[in-house]
C-alpha positions as CSV (number, residue, x, y, z in Angstrom):
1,X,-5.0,40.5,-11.4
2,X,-5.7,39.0,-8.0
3,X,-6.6,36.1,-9.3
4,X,-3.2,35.4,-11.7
5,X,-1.7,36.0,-8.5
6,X,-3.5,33.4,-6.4
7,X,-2.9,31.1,-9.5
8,X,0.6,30.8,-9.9
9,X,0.9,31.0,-6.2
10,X,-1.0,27.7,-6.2
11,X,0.6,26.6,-8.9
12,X,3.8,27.2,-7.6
13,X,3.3,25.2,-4.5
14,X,1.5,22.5,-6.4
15,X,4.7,22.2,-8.5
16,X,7.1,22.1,-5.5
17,X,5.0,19.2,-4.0
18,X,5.3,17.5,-6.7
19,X,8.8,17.8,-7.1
20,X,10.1,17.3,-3.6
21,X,7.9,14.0,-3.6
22,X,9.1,12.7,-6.3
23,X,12.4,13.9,-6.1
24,X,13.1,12.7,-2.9
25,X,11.6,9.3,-3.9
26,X,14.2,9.1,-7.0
27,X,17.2,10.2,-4.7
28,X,16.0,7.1,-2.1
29,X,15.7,4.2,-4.8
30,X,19.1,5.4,-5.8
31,X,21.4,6.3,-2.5
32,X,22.4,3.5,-0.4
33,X,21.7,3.8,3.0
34,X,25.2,2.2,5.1
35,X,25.8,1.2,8.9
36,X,29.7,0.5,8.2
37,X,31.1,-2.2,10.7
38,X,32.2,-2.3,14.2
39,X,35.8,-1.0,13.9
40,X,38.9,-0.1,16.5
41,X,40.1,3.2,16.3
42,X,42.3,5.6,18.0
43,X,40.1,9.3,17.7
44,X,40.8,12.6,19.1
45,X,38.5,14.9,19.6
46,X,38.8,18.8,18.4
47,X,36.7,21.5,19.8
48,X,37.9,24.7,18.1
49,X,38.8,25.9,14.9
50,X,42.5,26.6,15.1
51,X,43.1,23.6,16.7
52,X,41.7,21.2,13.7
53,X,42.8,24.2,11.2
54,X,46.6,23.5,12.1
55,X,46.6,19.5,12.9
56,X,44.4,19.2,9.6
57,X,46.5,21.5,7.3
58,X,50.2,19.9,8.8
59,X,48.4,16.2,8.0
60,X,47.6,17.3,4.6
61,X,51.2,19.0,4.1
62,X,52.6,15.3,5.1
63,X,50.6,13.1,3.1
64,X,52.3,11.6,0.3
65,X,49.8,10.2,-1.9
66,X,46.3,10.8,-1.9
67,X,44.2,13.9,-0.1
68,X,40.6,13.1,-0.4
69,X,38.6,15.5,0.8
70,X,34.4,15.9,0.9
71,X,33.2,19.8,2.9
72,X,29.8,21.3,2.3
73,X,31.3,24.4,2.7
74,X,34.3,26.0,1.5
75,X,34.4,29.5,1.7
76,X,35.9,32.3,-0.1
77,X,37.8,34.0,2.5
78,X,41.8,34.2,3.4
79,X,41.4,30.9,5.8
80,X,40.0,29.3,2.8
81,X,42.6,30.6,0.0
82,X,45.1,29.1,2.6
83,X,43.4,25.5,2.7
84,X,43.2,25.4,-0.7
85,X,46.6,26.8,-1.4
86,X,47.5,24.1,0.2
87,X,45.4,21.9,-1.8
88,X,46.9,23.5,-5.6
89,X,50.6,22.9,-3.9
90,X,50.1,19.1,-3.3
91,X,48.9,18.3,-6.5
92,X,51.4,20.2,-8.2
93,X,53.5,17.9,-6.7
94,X,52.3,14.8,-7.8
95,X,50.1,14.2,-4.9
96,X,46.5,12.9,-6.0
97,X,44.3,15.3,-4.7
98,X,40.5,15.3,-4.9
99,X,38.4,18.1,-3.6
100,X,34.3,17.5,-3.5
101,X,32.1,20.4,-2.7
102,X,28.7,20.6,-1.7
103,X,27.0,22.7,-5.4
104,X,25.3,25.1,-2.8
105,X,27.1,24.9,0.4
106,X,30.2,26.5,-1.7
107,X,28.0,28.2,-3.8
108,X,31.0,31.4,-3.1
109,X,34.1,29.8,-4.2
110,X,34.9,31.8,-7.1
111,X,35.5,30.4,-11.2
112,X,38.9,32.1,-11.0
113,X,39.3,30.3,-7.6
114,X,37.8,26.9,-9.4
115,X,40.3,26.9,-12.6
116,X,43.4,28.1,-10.2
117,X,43.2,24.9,-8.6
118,X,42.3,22.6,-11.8
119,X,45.4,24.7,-13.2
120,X,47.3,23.1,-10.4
121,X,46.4,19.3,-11.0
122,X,43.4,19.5,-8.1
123,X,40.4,17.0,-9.2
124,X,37.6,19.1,-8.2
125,X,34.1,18.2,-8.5
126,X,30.4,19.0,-7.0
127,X,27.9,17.1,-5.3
128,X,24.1,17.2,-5.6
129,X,24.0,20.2,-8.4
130,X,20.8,21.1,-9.4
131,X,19.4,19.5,-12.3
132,X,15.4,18.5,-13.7
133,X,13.3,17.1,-13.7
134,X,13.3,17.5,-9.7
135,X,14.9,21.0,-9.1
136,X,13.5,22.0,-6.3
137,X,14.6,19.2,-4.6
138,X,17.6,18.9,-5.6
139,X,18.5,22.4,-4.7
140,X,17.6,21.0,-0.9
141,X,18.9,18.1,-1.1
142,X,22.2,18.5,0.2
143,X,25.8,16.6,0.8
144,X,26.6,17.4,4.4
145,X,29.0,15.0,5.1
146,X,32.8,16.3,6.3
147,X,35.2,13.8,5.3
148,X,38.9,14.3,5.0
149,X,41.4,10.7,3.7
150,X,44.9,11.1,4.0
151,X,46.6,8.5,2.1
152,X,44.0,6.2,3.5
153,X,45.7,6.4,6.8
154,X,44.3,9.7,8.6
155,X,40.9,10.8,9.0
156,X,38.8,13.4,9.8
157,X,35.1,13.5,10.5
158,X,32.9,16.3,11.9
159,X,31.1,19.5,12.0
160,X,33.1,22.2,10.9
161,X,33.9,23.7,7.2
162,X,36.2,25.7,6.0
163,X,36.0,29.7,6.8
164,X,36.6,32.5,8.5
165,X,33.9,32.3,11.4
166,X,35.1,28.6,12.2
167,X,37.8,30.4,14.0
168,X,35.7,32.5,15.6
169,X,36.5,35.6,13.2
170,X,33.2,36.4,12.5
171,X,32.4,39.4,14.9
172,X,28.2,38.3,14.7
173,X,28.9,34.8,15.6
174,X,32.4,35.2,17.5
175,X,34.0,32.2,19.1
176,X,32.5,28.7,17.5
177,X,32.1,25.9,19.3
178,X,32.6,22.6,17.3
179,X,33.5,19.1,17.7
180,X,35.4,17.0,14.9
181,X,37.0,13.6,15.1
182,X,40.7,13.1,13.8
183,X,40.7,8.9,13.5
184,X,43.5,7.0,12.7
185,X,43.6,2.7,12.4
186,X,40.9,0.8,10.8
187,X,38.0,3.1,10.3
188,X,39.4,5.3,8.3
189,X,38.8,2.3,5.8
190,X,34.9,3.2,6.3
191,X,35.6,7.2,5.5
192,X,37.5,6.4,2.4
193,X,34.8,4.0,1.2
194,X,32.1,6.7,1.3
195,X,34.0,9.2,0.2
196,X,34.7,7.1,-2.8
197,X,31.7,6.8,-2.8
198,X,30.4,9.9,-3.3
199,X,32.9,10.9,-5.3
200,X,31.3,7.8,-7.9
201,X,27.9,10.0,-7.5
202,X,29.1,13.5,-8.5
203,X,31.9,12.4,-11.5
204,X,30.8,8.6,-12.3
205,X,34.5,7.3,-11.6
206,X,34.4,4.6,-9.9
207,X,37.5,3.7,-7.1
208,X,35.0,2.5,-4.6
209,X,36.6,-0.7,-4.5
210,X,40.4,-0.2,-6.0
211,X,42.9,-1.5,-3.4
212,X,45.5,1.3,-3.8
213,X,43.1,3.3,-1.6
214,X,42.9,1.0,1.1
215,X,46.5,-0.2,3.0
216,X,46.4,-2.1,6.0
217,X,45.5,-0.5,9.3
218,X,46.3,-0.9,12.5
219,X,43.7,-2.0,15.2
220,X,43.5,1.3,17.8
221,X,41.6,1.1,20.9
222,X,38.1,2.8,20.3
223,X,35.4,0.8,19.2
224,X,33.1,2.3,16.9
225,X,30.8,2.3,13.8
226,X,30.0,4.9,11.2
227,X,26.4,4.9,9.7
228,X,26.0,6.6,6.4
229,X,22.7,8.1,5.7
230,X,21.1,10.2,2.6
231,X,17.9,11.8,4.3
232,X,16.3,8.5,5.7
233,X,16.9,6.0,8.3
234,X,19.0,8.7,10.5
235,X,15.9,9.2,12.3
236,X,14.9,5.5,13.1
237,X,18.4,5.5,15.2
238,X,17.7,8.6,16.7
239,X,14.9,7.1,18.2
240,X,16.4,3.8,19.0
241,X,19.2,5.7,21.3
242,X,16.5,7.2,23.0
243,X,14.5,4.3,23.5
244,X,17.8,2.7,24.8
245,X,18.4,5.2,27.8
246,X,17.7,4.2,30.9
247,X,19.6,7.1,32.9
248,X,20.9,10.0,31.1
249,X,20.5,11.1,27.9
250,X,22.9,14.6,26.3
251,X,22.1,16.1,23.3
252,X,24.4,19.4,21.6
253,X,22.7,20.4,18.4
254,X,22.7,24.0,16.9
255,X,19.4,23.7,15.4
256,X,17.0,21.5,17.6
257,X,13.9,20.7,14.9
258,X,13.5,17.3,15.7
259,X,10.0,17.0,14.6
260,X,6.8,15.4,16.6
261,X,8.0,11.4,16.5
262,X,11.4,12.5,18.3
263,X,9.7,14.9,20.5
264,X,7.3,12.3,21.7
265,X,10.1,9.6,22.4
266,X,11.8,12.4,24.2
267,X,9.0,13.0,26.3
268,X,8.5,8.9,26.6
269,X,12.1,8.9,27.9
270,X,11.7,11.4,30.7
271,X,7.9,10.3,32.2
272,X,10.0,7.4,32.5
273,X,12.8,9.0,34.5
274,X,15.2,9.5,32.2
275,X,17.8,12.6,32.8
276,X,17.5,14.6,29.4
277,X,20.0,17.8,29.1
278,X,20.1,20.0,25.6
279,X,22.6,21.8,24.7
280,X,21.8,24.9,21.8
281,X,23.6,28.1,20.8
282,X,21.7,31.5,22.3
283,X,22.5,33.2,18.6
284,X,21.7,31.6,15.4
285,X,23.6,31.3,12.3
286,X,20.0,31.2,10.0
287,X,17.1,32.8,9.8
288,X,14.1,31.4,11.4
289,X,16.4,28.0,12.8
290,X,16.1,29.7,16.6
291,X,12.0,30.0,15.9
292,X,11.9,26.5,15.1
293,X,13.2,24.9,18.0
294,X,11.3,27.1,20.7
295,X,7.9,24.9,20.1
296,X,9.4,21.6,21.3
297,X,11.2,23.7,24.2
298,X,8.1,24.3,25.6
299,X,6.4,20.6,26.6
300,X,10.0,19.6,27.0
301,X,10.9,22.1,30.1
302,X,7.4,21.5,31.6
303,X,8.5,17.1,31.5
304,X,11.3,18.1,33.3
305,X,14.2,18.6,30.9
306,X,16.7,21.1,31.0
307,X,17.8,23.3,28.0
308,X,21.2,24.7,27.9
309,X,21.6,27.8,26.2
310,X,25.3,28.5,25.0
311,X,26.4,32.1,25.0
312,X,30.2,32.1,24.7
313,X,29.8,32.5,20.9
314,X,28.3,30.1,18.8
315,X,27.4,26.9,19.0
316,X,27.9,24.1,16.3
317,X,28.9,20.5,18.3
318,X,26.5,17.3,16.7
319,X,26.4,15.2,19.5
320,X,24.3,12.4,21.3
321,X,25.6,10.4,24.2
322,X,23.3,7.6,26.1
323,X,23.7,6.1,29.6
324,X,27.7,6.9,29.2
325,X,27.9,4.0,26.7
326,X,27.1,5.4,23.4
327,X,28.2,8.5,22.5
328,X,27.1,9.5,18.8
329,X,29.2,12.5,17.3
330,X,29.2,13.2,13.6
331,X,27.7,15.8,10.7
332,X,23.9,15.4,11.2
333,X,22.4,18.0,13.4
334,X,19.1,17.0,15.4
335,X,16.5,18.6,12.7
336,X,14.3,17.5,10.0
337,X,17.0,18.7,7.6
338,X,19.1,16.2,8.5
339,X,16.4,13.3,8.7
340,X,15.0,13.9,5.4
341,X,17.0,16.0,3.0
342,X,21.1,15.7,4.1
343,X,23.7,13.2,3.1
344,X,25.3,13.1,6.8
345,X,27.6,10.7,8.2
346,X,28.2,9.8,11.7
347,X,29.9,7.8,14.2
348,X,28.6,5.8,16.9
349,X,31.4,5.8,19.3
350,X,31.5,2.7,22.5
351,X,34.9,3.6,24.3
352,X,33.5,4.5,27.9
353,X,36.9,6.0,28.3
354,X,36.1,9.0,25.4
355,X,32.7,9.1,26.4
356,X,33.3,10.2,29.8
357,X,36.1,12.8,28.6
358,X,33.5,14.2,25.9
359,X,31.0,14.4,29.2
360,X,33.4,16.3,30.6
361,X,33.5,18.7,28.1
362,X,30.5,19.2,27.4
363,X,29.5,20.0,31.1
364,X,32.2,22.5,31.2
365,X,30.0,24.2,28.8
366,X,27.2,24.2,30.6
367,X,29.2,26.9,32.6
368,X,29.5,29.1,29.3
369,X,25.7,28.4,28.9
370,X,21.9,29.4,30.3
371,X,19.5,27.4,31.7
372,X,16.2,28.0,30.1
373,X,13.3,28.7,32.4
374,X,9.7,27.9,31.7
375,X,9.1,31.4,32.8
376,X,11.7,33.0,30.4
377,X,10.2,30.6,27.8
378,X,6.2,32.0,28.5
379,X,7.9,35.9,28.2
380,X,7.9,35.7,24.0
381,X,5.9,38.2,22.5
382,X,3.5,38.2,19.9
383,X,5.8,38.7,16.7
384,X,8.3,36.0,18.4
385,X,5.5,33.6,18.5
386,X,3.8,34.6,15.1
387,X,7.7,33.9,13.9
388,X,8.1,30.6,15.4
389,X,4.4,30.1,13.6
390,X,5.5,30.3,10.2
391,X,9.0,28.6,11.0
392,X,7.1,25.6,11.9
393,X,5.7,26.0,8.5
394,X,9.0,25.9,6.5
395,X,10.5,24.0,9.2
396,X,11.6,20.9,6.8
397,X,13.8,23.4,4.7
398,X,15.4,25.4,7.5
């Protein structure tokens, strides 16, 4: 008995090996890899939930006629039915409205839910679902991205879904910190593009290149460039930002798995003086994601970096900024999920002007955060460490 056990347990892993490897190797021959042009925006940046909620749901109320619109997660929950509502009301109007789901990310909205809004004229479809020959990695293989096109005008990029606990109405969690870009003028080309895009991925119809999407746009005055990745290449300009510093370098992440190449650079950047401040939640939102980080924390404090440990709630902002002239805000998060399994998209924003008001911000935070001490770090016990053992394990999936 002992032995069928050790068998399929073998087998098991031998089989997801197989599949993840070539899986992944099928979903990279196929998914283009994009660093969009330098364009001129105008972006505002959001930072809580009701504050996107309202300017997001009034835009899509407005828009007249398209609503294109990519979350991982949707939620079944009464903030959710109201987005959504919103949503079946549009179309039923004779607005085109698209909605594209990540398959496991809104693994909760309901059937019912799903045929209420086809009911209503809503084109709904799902990314990455699960399918052989590679189904294990197709189940982790995820669309991450956070798009929202308003009649190819308006945009909106960032990290937060739809749900309850992204107003901070989720008593675990309570408030949620989270940044997300509202872009009007000529990038929102570049969103629609992808979203299109990915829409051509999940369905097979292809708009990617049908004018009626794309009207003329107005230069604004924030330079900046979306890159568009599909679990490669993200981490190549990780490291290049890094490698770029020569002062200060900020990074806001709720999980922080960045994996030994990115740890080393890190630690490159500050034996050569380099100012390197983290910024994580105290709480987590997934098992085992808190366990992760804490073996990088380690060499990292004794280098000389500081780690920021938010407590006002939870925290959920994707940023990087460099030397006050980069400032990198978008869906990835700074793990090995996002290098090597997520469709993310992000944008590389130049406007010294935004950076230093995102700066700002963030160091406001540090005020609503704790600094993490070497000898807080050393006080872990036994199970803590024998967790953060096995997370490193399954770290890839996390």
């Amino acid at each position: 008995m002992v032995f069928i056990i050790c068998f399929f347990i073998v087998a098991l892993i031998c089989w997801w090996t197989i599949d993840y490897h070539l899986g992944r190797r099928s979903h990279l021959a196929t998914s283009k890899y994009t660093q969009f042009p330098q364009r001129k925006s105008d972006i505002t940046l959001m930072t809580d939930g009701d504050t996107l909620y309202k300017d997001l749901f009034e835009s899509i109320k407005n828009s007249t006629k398209s609503i294109h619109v990519l979350f991982f997660i949707v939620k079944n929950d009464e903030i959710s039915d109201e987005f959504l509502t919103i949503l079946g009301d549009k179309a039923s109007h004779g607005v085109e409205v698209r909605l594209l789901l990540d398959y496991v990310g809104s693994s909760k909205l309901t059937k019912k839910r799903i045929q209420a809004l086809k009911d209503k004229g809503v084109r709904l479809a799902f990314s990455h679902k699960p399918k052989l020959p590679f189904l294990f990695y197709t189940l982790q293989a995820r669309n991450h991205r956070k798009i929202t096109v308003l009649d190819g005008k308006t945009s909106y990029l960032g990290g937060f879904n739809i749900g309850k606990e992204y107003l901070g109405n989720d008593p675990k969690l309570g408030y949620w910190r989270d940044f997300h870009l509202k872009i009007t003028g000529e990038g929102t080309a570049d969103l629609q593009k992808q979203f299109l895009k990915d829409w051509f991925d999940s369905t097979g119809e292809n708009d990617v290149e049908n004018p009626e999407y794309y009207p003329a746009l107005p230069i604004g005055k924030s330079e900046h460039m979306f890159i568009s990745t599909y679990g490669e290449n993200l981490e190549k300009h990780f490291i290049s930002f890094i490698r770029d510093a020569k002062q200060d370098i900020l990074i806001c992440s709720p999980y922080f798995i960045p994996g030994k190449v990115i740890l080393d650079e890190l630690l490159a950047a500050l034996a050569r003086g380099v100012r390197v401040q983290i910024m994580v939640p105290m709480g987590k939102d997934h098992p085992l994601v808190k366990e992760a980080s804490f073996p990088y924390f380690g060499p990292l404090i004794l280098a000389g970096c500081e780690i920021h440990r938010y407590y006002h709630g939870f925290f959920h902002a994707k940023m990087i900024m460099i030397d006050d002239h980069l400032c990198d805000i978008g869906t990835a998060n700074f793990d090995k999920r996002s290098f090597y399994l997520n469709d993310e998209m992000n944008c590389l924003i130049y406007d010294r002007q935004f950076i230093q008001e995102v700066k700002t911000f963030v160091q406001g935070d540090f005020g609503r955060s704790e600094l993490l001490t070497y000898q807080a770090y050393q006080k872990r016990s036994l199970f803590e460490k024998g967790k953060e053992k096995f997370a490193t394990l399954v770290s890839h999936f996390l």
